[in-house]
N, C-alpha and C positions, 0 to 999 in steps of 0.2 A: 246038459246044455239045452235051454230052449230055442225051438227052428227060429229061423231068420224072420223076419218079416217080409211082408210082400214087397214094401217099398225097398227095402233091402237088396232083395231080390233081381227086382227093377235095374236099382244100380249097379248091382253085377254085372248084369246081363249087359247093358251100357256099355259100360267102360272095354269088357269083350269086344262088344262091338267095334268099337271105339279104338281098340289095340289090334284086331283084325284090317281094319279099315290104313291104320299107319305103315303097319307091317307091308303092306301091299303096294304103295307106295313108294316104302324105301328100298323092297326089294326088285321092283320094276324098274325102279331109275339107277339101280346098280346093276343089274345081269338083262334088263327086256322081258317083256311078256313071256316068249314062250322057254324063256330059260330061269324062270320061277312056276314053284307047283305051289299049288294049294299047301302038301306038306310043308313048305317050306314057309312060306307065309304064316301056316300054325304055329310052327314051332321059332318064329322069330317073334310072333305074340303073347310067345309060352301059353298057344291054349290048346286043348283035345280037339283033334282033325274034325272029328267029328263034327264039331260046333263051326266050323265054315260051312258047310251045307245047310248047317238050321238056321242060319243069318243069311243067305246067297246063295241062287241057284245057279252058279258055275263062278268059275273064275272070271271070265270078262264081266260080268256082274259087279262082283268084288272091286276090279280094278275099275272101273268106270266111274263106281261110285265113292273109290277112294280118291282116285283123282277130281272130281268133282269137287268134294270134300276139299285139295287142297285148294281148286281154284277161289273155292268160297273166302277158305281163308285168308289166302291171299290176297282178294280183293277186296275183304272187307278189312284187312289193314291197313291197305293203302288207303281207301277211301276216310279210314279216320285215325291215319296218323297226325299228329301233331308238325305243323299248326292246321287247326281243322278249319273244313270250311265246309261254309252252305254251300257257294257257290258251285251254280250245277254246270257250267262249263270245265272247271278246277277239278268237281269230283269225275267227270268226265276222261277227261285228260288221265287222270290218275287209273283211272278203270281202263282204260287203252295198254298206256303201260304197263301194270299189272300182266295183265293176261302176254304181252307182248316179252315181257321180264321172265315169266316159265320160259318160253318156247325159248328165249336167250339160254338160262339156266338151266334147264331141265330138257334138256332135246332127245332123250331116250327115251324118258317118262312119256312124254310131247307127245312125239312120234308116233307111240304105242298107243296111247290113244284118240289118237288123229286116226290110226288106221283101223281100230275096234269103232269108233265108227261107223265107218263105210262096210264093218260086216253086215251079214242079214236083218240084227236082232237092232241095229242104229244104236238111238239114245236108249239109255236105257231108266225106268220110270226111279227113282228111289229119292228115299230122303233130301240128300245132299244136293240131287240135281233141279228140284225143287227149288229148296234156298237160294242157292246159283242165279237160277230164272229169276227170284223175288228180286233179290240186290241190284241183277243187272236192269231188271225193269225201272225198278227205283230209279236208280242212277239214269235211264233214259229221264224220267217223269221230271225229275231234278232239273233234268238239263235245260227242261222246257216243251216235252213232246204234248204236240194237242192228239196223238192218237199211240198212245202206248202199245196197243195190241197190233199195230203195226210197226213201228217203229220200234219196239223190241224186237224181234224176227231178225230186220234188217243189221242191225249193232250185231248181234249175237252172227249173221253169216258171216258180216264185213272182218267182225276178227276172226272167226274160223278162217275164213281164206285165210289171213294177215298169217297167222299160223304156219294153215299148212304151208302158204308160200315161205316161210322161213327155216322148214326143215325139209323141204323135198331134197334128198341126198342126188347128190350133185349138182345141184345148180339152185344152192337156196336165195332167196334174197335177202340182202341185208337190212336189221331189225330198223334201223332210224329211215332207211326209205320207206318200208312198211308204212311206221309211224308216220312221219309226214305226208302219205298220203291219206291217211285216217285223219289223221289232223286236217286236212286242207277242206275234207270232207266232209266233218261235221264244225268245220269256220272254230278251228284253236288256233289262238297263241302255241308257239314254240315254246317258249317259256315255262306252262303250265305243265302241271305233272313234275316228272322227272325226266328233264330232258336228257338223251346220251350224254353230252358231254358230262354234265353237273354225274351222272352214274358208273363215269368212268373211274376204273381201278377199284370196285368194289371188292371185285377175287373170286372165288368161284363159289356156285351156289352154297350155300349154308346146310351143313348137313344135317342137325336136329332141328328136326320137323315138327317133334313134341307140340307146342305152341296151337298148331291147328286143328290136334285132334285132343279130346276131353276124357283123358282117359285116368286124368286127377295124378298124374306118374308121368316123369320125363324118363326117357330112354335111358336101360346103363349104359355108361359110358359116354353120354351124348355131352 
């Protein structure tokens, strides 16, 4: 049998990544940070333990940048689900609830990393949270910003607060106040996005997540 190719190779190593990065994910928003290990996230990727160290130097690593990874993908579905639009108030709108729809759905995942965070090591630099920053920027530029490098900053705090005030246990705020004051904020229609009512009785979050990560393979069983 002749070796693989590099680009072969390449794609391996990807999709690893890539099944590392979901595994972590799915296993955070079922059991919390510190009641998932490394092993376990390997062996929900089917991959050798080994190979999370040679992609990520610790687990907050891992999870920071897998959840990044979903934020990305989740907001760049909303942003061009059908029926699409230019409109930079509209993708606006849609980019609010997005990130506002985790914290709704995903308040364990949320949480955990709302509070990795505020640890020592903060943001952490990778991939995914790159892309994140690109989109979100976009979407400010869209909207109409004459100063991007400002005005990104500000969006990107405004929904962290939005967030964290929606999951601080016991006494979270509710997600449509959030939203309307984000809305009042940056001068939206109620209308625009997906307002609560129109998202009501969706059911609880969707549990294959496949879709967000590129790992060319949907989850068994998903």
């Amino acid at each position: 049998m002749s070796p693989r190719s590099a680009s072969v190779n390449e794609e391996l190593r990807r999709r690893s990544r890539e099944r590392l990065l979901q595994a972590a994910v799915e296993l955070v928003d079922e059991r919390g940070f510190e009641a998932t290990t490394l092993g376990d996230i390997a062996d929900r990727a089917g991959s050798a333990r080994g190979l999370v160290s040679y992609y990520f130097p610790g687990k907050r690593h891992l999870v920071q940048s897998a959840v990044h990874r979903l934020m990305h993908g989740t907001l760049e579905e909303a942003l061009e689900r059908e029926p699409r639009s230019e409109d930079g108030r509209e993708r606006l709108a849609r980019a609010v609830d997005a990130i506002l729809g985790l914290a709704r759905d995903r308040p364990v995942l949320m949480r955990q990393h709302m509070a990795g965070l505020l640890q020592a090591e903060g943001f952490v630099e990778c991939p995914e949270q790159r892309r994140l920053s690109e989109l979100l920027g976009d979407t400010v530029a869209r909207y109409g910003s004459a100063d991007v490098t400002a005005d990104y900053p500000m969006l990107r705090a405004q929904l962290m607060g939005a967030v964290y005030a929606a999951l601080v246990p016991g006494v979270p705020m509710p997600v449509p106040a959030l939203r309307a004051e984000l809305f009042q904020r940056y001068g939206l229609d109620w209308e625009l996005g997906v307002p609560p009512e129109r998202d009501a009785g969706c059911g609880a979050a969707e549990r294959d997540l496949s879709r967000f990560f590129a790992t060319g393979e949907r989850t068994e069983g998903s």
